[in-house]
N, C-alpha and C positions, 0 to 999 in steps of 0.2 A: 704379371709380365714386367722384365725390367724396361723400364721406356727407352728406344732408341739413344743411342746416343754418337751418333756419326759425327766424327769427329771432322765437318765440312770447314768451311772456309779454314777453320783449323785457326782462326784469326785470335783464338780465344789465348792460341798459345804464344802471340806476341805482345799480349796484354799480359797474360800469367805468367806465361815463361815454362810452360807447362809443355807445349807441343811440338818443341826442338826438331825429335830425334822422328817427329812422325811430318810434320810437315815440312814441305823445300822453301824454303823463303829465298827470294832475290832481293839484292842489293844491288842499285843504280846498275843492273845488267853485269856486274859481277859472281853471279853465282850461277850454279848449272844443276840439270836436274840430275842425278845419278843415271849412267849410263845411256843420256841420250846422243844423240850423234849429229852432225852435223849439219845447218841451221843452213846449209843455199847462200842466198844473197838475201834472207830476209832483211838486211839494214840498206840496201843497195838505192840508189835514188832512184824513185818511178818504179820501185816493186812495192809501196807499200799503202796502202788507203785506207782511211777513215769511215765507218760508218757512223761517222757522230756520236754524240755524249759530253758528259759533264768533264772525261778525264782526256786527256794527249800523250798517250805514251811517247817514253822520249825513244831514239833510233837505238840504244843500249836497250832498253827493256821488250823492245821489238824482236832484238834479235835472242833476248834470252827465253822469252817466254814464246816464239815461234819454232822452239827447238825440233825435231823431230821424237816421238814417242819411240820407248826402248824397246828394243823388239821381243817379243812376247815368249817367255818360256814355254816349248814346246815339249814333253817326252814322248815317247810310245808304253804304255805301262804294259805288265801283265801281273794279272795279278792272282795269286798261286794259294791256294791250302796245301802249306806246306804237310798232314799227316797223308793226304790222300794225291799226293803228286807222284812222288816214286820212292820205295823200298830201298836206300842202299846199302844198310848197316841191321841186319836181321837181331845183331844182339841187345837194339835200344826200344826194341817194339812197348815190351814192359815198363820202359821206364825207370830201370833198376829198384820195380816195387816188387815185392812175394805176396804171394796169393793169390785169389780168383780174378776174374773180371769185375769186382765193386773195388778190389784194390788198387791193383794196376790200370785198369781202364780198356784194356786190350782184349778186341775181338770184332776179327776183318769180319766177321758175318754178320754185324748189328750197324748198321748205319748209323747209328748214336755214339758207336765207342771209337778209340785209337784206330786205325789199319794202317800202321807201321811206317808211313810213308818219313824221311827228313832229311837232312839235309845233305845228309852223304849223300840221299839219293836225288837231288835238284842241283848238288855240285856235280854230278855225271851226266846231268840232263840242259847243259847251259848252253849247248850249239843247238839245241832243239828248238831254246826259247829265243835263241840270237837270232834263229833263221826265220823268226817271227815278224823282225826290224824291231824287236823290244831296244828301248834306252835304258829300261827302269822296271825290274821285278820289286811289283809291291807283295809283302811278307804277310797273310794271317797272323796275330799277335802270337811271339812267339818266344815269351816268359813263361817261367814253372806257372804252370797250373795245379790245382785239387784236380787227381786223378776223375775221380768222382763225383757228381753232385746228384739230389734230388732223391723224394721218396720213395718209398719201397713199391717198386712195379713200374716207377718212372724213372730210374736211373738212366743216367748221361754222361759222357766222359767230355772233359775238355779239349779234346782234340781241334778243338776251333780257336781255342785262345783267348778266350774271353774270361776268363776264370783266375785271374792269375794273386799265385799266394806270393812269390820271388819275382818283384820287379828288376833284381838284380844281375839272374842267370837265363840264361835259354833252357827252354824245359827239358826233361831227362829223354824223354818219350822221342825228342827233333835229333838232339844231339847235346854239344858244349860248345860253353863262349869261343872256346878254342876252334872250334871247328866253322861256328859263326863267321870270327875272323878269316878262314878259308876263304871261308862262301866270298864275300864280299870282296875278295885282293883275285879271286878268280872272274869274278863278273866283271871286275875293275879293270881286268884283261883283256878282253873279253867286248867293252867299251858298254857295258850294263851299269846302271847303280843301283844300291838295293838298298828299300823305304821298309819302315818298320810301321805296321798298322798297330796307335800304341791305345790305351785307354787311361782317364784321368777321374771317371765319371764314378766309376766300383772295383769292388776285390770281388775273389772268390765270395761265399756265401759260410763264414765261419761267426759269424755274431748273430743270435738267435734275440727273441724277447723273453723275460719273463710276464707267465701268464698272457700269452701276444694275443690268442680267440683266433680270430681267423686271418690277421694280419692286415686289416682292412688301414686304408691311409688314414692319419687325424690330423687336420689340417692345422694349420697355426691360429687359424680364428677361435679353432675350436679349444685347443691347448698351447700358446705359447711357449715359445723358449723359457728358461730360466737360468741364470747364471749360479754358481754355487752356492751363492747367500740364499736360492730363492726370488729371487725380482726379477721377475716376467722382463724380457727383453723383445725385440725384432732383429733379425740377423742382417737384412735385406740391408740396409745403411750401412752396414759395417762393412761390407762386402767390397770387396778391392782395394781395403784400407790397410795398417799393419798392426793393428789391436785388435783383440775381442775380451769377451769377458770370459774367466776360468767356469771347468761346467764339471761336473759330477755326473755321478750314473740317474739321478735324480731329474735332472736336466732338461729329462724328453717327457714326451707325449708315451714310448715304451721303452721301460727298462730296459737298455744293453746285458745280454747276459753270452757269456762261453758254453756250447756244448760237452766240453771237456778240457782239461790241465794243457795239454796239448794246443788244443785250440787256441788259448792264451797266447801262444807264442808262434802260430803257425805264419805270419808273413814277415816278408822282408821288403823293405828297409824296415828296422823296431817302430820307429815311428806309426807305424800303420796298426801296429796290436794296442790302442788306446781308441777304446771303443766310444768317447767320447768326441772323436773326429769322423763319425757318421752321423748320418739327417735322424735315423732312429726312430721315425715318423711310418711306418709300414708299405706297404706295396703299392706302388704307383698305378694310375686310373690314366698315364699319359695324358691326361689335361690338365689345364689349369696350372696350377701351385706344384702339386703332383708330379706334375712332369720335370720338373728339376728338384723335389727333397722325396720324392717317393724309392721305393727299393726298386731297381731295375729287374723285372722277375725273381723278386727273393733275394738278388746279389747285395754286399754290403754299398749302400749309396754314401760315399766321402761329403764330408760337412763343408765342402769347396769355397764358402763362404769365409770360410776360417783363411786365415793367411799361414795356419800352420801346415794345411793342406796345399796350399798353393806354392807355399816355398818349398814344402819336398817332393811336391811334382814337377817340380822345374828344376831341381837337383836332381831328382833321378833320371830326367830327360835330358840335360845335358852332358851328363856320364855316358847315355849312349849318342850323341852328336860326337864325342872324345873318342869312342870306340870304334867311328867310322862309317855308322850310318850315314846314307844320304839324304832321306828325309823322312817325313812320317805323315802315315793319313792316320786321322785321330778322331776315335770312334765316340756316337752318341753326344756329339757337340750340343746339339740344342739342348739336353736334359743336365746342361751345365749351367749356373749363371754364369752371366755376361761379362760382369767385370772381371770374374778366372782368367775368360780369353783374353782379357784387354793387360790382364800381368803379362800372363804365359806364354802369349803369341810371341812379343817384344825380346822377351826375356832369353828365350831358346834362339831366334834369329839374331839378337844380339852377340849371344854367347859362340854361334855359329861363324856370324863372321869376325870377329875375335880370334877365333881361332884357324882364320883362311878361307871357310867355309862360304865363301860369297854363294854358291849353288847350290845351296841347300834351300830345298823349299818341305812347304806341310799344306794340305789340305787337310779341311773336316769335314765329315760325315754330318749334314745337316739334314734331317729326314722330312722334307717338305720341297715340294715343288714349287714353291711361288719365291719370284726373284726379292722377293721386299723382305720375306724368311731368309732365304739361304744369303742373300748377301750384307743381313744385318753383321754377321758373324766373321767377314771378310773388309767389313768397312769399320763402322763402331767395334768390333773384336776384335779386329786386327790381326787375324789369321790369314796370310797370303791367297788360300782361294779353298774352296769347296768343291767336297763332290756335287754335280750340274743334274740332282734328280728330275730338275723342269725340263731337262733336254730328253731323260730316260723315257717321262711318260710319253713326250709328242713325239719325240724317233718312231716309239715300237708304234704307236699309235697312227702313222706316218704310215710305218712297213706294211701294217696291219690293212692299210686301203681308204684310210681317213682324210680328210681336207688337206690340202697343203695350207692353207690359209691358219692351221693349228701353230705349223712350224714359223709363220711369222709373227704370228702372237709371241712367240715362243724367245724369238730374237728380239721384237721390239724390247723386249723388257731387261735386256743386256746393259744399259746403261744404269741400273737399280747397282751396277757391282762397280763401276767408275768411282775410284777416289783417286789421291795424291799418287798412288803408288802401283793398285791395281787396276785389273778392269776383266772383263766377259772373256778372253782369251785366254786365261791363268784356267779357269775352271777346268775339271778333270769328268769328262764325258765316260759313259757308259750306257750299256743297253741291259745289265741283268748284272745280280750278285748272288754268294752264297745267303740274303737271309730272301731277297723278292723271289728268285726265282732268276733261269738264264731265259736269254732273246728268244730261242729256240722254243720254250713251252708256253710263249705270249704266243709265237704268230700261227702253231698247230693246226689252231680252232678259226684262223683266218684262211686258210692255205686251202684251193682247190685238190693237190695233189702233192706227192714227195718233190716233184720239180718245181711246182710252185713254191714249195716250202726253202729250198734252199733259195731261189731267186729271191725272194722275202727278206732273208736271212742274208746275204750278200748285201742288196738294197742297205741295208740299214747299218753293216760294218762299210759301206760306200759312204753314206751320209756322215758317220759320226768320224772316219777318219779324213773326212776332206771338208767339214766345217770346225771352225772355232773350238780351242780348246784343245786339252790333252787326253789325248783317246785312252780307253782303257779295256785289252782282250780279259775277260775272264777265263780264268784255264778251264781248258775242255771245248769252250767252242771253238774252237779252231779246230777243232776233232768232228763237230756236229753235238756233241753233246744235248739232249734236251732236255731229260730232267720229269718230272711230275709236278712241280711247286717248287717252296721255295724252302727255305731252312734245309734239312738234312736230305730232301729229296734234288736238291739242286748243289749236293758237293760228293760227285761218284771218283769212284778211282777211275787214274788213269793209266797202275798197272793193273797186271789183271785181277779184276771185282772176287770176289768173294762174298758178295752181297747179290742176291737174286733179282729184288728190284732191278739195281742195277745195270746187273747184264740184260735184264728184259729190257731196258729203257730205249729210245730210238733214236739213231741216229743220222742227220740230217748229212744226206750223200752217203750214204752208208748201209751199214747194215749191225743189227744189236749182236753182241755176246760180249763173253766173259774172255775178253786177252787184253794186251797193253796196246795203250793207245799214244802211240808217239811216231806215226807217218808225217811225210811230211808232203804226200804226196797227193791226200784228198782234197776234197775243193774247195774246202771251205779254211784250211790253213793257206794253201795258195792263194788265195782271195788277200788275204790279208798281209800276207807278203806280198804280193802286189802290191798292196797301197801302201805300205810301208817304205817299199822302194819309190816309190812314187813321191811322196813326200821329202823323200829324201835327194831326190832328181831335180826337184822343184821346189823350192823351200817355202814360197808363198803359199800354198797347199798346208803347211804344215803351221806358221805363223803369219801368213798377208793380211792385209788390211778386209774386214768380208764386206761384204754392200750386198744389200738386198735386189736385182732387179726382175721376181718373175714370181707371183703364187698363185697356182689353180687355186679355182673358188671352188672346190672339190678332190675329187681323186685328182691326180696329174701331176706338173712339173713346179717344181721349185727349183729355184736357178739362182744363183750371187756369182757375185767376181771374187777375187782373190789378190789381191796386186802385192806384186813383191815391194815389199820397204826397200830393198836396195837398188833394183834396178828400174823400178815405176811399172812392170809387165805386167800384163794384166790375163788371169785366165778368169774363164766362165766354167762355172761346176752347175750341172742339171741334174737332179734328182727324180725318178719318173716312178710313182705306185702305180701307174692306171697297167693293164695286162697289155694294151695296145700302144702301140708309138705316137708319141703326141709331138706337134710340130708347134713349136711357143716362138713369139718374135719380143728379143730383150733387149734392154737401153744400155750399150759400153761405154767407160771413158777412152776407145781408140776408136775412131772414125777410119773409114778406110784400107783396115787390116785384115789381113788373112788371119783366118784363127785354126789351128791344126789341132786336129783331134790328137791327146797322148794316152787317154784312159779310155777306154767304153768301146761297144760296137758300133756307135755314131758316128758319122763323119765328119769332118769340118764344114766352116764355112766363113763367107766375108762379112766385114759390117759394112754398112754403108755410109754415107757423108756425114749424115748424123748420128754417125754411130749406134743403126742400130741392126741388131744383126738378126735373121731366123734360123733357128736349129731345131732337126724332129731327134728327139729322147727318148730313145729305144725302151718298151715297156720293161717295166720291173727292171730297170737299171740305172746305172751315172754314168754320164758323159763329162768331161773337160777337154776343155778349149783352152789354147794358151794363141797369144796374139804374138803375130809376125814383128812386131816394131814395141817400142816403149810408148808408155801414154803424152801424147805432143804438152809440149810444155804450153801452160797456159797463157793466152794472151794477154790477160793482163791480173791485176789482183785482185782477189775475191771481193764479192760485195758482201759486208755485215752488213745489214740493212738494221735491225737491233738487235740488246744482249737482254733479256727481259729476267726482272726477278719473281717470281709471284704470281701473282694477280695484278701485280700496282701497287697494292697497297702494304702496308707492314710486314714483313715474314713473321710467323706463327711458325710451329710445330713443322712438318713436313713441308718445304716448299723445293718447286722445280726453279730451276735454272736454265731459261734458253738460250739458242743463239739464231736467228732467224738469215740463214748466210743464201745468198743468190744462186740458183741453179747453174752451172757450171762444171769445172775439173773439179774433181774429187780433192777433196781438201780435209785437215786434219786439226781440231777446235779447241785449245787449250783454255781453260777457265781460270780468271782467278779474282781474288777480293783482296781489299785492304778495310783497315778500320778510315775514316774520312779523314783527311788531316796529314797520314803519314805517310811514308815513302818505300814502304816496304809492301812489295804483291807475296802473294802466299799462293802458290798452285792448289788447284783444286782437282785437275786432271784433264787429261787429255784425250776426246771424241772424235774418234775417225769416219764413221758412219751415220748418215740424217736418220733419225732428227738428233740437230747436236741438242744434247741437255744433261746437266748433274743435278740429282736430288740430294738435297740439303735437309739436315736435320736439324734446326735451330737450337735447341733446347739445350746444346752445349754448348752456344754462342754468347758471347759478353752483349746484352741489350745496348743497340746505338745503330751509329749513322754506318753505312758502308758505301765502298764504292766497287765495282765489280766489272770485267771485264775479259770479252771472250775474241782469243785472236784466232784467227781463220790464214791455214797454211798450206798454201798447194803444194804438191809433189816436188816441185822445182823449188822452190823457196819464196813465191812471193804470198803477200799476207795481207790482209784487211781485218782492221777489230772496230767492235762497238764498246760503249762502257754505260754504264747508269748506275744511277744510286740508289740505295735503296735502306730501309729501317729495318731491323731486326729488336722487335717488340719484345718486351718480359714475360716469359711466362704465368697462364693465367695461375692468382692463390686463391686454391680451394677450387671446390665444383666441383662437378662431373663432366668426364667427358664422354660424350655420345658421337659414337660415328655411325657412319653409313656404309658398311663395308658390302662390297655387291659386282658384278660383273662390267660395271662400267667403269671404275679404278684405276685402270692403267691411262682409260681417255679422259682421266679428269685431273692428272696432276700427278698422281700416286704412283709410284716405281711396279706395280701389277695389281690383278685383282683381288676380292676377295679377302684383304687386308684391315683388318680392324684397327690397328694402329695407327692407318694410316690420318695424319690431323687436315691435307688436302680437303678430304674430304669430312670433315667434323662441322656435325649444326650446332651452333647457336640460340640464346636464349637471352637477348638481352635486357630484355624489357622484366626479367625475373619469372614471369606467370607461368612455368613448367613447359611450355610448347617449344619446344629446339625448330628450327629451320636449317636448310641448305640450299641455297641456289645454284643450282647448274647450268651452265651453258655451252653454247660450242659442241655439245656430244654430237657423233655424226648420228643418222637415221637408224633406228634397229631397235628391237627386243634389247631392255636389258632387268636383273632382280637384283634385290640388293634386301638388307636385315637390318637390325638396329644391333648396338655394339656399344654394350657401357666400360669403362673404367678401360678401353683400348686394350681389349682380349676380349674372345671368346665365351669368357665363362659365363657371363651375361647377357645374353642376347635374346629378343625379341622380332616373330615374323610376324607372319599374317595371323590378323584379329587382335594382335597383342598376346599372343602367345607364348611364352618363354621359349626357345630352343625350336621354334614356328616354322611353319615352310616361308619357301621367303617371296618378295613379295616383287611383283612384274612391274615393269612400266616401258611403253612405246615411246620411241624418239621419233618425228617426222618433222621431214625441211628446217633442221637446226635450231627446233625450236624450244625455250628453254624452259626447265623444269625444276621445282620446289619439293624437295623433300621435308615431311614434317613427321615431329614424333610429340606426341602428349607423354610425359611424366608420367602422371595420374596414371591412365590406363593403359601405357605402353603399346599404343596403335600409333601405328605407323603408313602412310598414306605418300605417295608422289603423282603430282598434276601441275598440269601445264596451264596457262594464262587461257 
């Protein structure tokens, strides 16, 4: 696994000179962050107070680094298969291929092949998705593909787009660039923008092995690289650099070989037909090593490592930013290395706004639900944001009748995605795709009845369009669509099927068969224009600041605020699973206001003097509240009480960043550092929500003195900051590292749980004798398990007895009492107890 490398204080780049164009640096209160907005009276006399520290910001720096944060990109997505949308052009079903179904691909009766659906017929279908409140039709990839793939008996067509040989054209089967161009100046009409879902990771599947056996992966331990002289290399160091060594077909672990003459030359850009720009390593096991040089099910896996790779995917992707894309989600991100994202990200958004393009964004598909995963990729990658799959599991999981106490697990760990530039409201939310499966076939098996079943299913396009993030409908639910699974059972048509599953399949408010599906009149499309418009009435809804204040310790209500960035309004959004109406009383920042019900069958109600209000949360529904007045300006400016780095002691590997601010108006927590000595702060980001904190990844920091410093900004403008100092220690050389990756992670330092990487928690061995320690403290009272975790991955691990790959291993916390985790070397038993 490549080691974090979050590019935090960023301070690295004022010494090196390195991190310009990624981090803000101020000058004596000369400089500004990109796009934020106007700072109040933060410099004003008697709005501004000290929590103490080593540093005194001057009334310039005050007012630069108390700026307000940028308001949050919002879209509404929908996101469409383009073959199985709508039929408009009956003469490109084919593809312009001759022959059977293995040539052409074509046949509406097999859920694996073409059914005709493109884009002449989603450019007749765009008041349908407008009436949705879409801002943003995201594309299935949708480049030539290989008609065909897969052995005899298990053939597949690429009608999903994942396959592609012409990174250059739009496939035969959709339509042409030409008509591409349509699409997009029609959406643009329309007030839509249309994102291309692209891939960087594989091609189609036209490079075979000689003599391959069964295809099984060889790892690099076991077979090194070797450059064309012959002399064993490692790629892994080379990676994100602008050399490598020349390689031959000799090169790999399995000879590159062509199926046919043909095959030699079948993709475009040419670049891509030199079989010595793939890993060549066999079929990925998803773990490990594997998981970025293994083949993607058989597809050819790019040598990304390579900078030859890297520079013509960042040429072919900016050709389509030039042709009018507006952005792209980009698939299979984690089975990339690291440093790829940390070119490509850059490269494309530079090249974007270069050419006007200031609004153009990308997400990636990162296939993991823990925030320390998906927002490595967003922070160290430097990919603007991620698909939010930690929100997909606890939504459905939510719908389904689960804890609300899940969903604030789920939230605390938002600040894991806080850096310079982004943060938790960038992420692009969802409840089900064409490969998991849609909303609709999770909550089935939950559901007392069909009316239960859509209240379920409402509940949970309720939550994910009125919390955090950029929603995303997949096509069809908004028809009910449910589906059987996921992959080819969860992408049916929505003119009329030709496929029998299909039309058997059931549909939620509805009823199954075989016709088109584009009313717009059942309930579960109205649901969703509802909130569309709603979001759109209310903007805080769609981008406000969220704050936690309500989670049942079980089924029930889960409740935040929403407050508008421009006008300080504050609504309350309740979330209610339980079947009966549940009456919760929650903490506002407006005292004394009438709050009016605009969404839900709820009513309103008032808060009282200290703002706190009671509302009943009509079963299986959401209610919002929106407050009669603005939140009162604060009395006076925030207390930092302190800014802590650590523990105290030297920053290592992962350390948090806090800011410890006094209960009051809702305030908004800007971090920043310098190296000791100089005059320049470096933003690190800005937290709207307790508990303020940015996690820092040392390991890309220049070792030395820092100083650091977290300013606290009310609504109105006034501010109070703390500062301290702190060390950021060298990297240890040599060792091993042992962590403790386990369910108490998120409460011990670390951005969530169940992370191995994470160095928070990593034991110790100083005295040499093999036995690693960790001391823990501060955990609140509970059950929690945890594993041992060598080299900071998975691959390695040890549970209970010492057992490689082991169950893992329990331990109780009571009355805050603190706890020592120990591992022996030797026998890799692992043990936690208390004093």
């Amino acid at each position: 696994m490549d080691r974090r490398r979050l590019l935090v204080f960023a301070l690295v780049g004022i010494l090196l000179g390195a991190l310009v164009a990624y981090a803000v640096t101020t000058r004596g209160g000369d400089g500004a962050r990109p796009g934020a907005s106007g700072s109040g009276s933060a410099g004003a006399s008697g709005q501004v107070a000290s929590g103490g520290g080593p540093v005194t910001l001057t009334e310039a720096e005050v007012a630069d680094l108390a700026r307000r944060v940028p308001t949050p990109r919002h879209e509404n997505f929908y996101f469409v298969m383009t073959d199985r949308f709508a039929n408009g052009d009956k003469t490109n079903d084919k593809g312009g291929f001759t022959g059977g179904v293995a040539e052409t691909g074509f046949d509406p009766t097999d859920k694996g092949m073409f059914h005709g659906g493109d884009l002449a017929g989603l450019m007749s279908k765009l008041d349908y998705i407008k009436g949705l409140g879409t801002t943003a039709i995201w594309l299935t990839p949708s480049f030539q593909n290989r008609p065909t793939q897969g052995p005899e008996g298990e053939l597949s067509a690429g009608y999903h787009g994942y396959w592609i040989t012409d990174f250059t054209r739009i496939d035969s089967h959709l339509g042409t660039n030409a008509e591409m161009k349509e699409l997009i100046a029609a959406a643009h009409a329309k007030g839509m923008k249309v994102y291309f879902d692209i891939v960087t990771n594989h091609t189609a599947d036209v490079i075979d092995y000689k003599d391959p056996g069964d295809y099984s992966y060889i790892s690099k331990e076991d077979k090194p690289y070797a450059d064309a002289s012959g002399k064993a290399f490692d790629d892994a160091p080379l990676a994100g650099g602008d050399s490598f060594p020349a390689l031959d077909e000799k090169s790999f672990p399995y000879t590159p070989v062509f199926n046919s003459k043909a095959d030699a030359k079948a993709k475009t850009p040419a670049w891509l037909n030199d079989p010595t720009l793939y890993h060549n390593r066999g079929n990925s096991t998803f773990e490990g090593e594997s998981s970025t040089y293994g083949d993607f099910f058989g597809l050819d896996d790019l040598f990304t490592e390579n900078p030859k790779v890297v520079d013509g995917m960042i040429e072919i992707y900016k050709s389509w930013v030039d042709f009018g894309i507006d952005g792209f989600r980009i698939d299979t991100v984690k089975h990339v290395d690291l440093p790829f994202w940390q070119r490509f990200g850059p490269a494309i958004m530079e090249h974007a706004k270069a050419k006007g393009r200031d609004d153009f964004f990308m997400f990636g598909e990162v296939y993991d639900t823990s925030p320390g995963t998906m927002s490595l990729y967003s922070t160290s990658g430097r990919l603007p944001g991620t698909l939010d799959f930690g929100f997909q599991s606890t939504a459905v999981d939510y719908a389904m009748g689960n804890s609300a106490k899940q969903l604030q697990e789920l939230y605390a760990g938002d600040n894991a995605y806080l850096d310079a530039d982004s943060n938790a409201y960038s992420l692009t939310t969802f409840l089900g795709n064409h490969d998991m499966g849609r909303i609709g076939s999770f909550l089935v098996g939950a559901s007392d009845d069909d009316v239960d079943l859509l209240k379920r299913d409402r509940l949970a396009m309720s939550l994910m369009y009125l919390s955090r993030g950029q929603p995303v409908t997949y096509y069809g639910d908004e028809q009910g669509f449910v589906g059987w699974g996921g992959d080819k059972d969860s992408r049916q048509d929505m003119f009329t099927t030709r496929v029998e599953q299909y039309a058997e399949d059931a549909i939620i408010g509805g009823t199954p068969g075989a016709r088109d599906y584009y009313r717009t009149d059942v309930p579960v499309y109205q649901h969703i224009a509802a909130l569309t418009k709603l979001r759109a009435d209310h903007p805080a809804l769609a981008n406000g600041i969220q704050i936690e204040r309500f989670a049942a310790d079980g089924e029930g209500v889960y409740a935040f605020s929403r407050i508008d960035r421009e006008s300080n309004v504050e609504y309350l959004v309740a979330v209610n699973n339980a079947k009966d109406p549940q009456a919760v009383r929650v903490a506002t920042a407006t005292p004394g206001a009438a709050f009016a019900s605009v969404f839900g069958s709820g009513e309103g109600a008032t808060s009282g003097t200290d703002g706190s209000l009671e509302m009943t949360v009509p079963g299986r529904e959401a209610l919002v509240l929106k407050a009669g007045a603005a939140i009162p300006a604060a009395l006076h400016p925030p207390t930092v009480t302190a800014v802590k780095a650590g523990n105290g002691g030297p920053l290592t590997g992962q350390a948090k960043l806090t800011a410890d601010v006094a209960p009051g108006a809702p305030v908004e927590v800007t971090f920043a550092g310098r190296p000791k000595g100089t005059g320049e702060w470096t933003v690190l980001g800005t937290d709207d929500n307790p508990a303020y904190c940015r996690y820092l990844d040392t390991s890309a920091v220049v070792p030395g003195d820092y100083e650091v410093v977290a300013v606290a900004r009310t609504l109105d403008g006034k501010v109070g900051y703390a500062s301290a100092s702190t060390t950021v220690a060298a990297g240890a050389e040599g060792g091993t590292q042992v962590t403790a990756p386990g369910s108490y992670q998120a409460k011990a330092g670390c951005s969530g749980d169940w992370q191995p990487d994470c160095t928070a928690t990593a034991l110790t061995d100083p005295d040499g004798d093999g036995t690693y320690t960790l001391e823990l403290t501060g955990l609140p009272a509970g059950d929690y398990e945890f594993k041992i975790a060598i080299g900071g991955t998975w691959d390695e691990n040890y549970g209970g007895d010492g057992k490689k790959d082991g169950t893992n291993i329990s331990f109780t916390v009571t009355d805050g009492q603190p706890v020592t985790i120990s591992y022996d070397e030797a026998t890799h038993r692992a043990a936690a107890a208390s004093p």
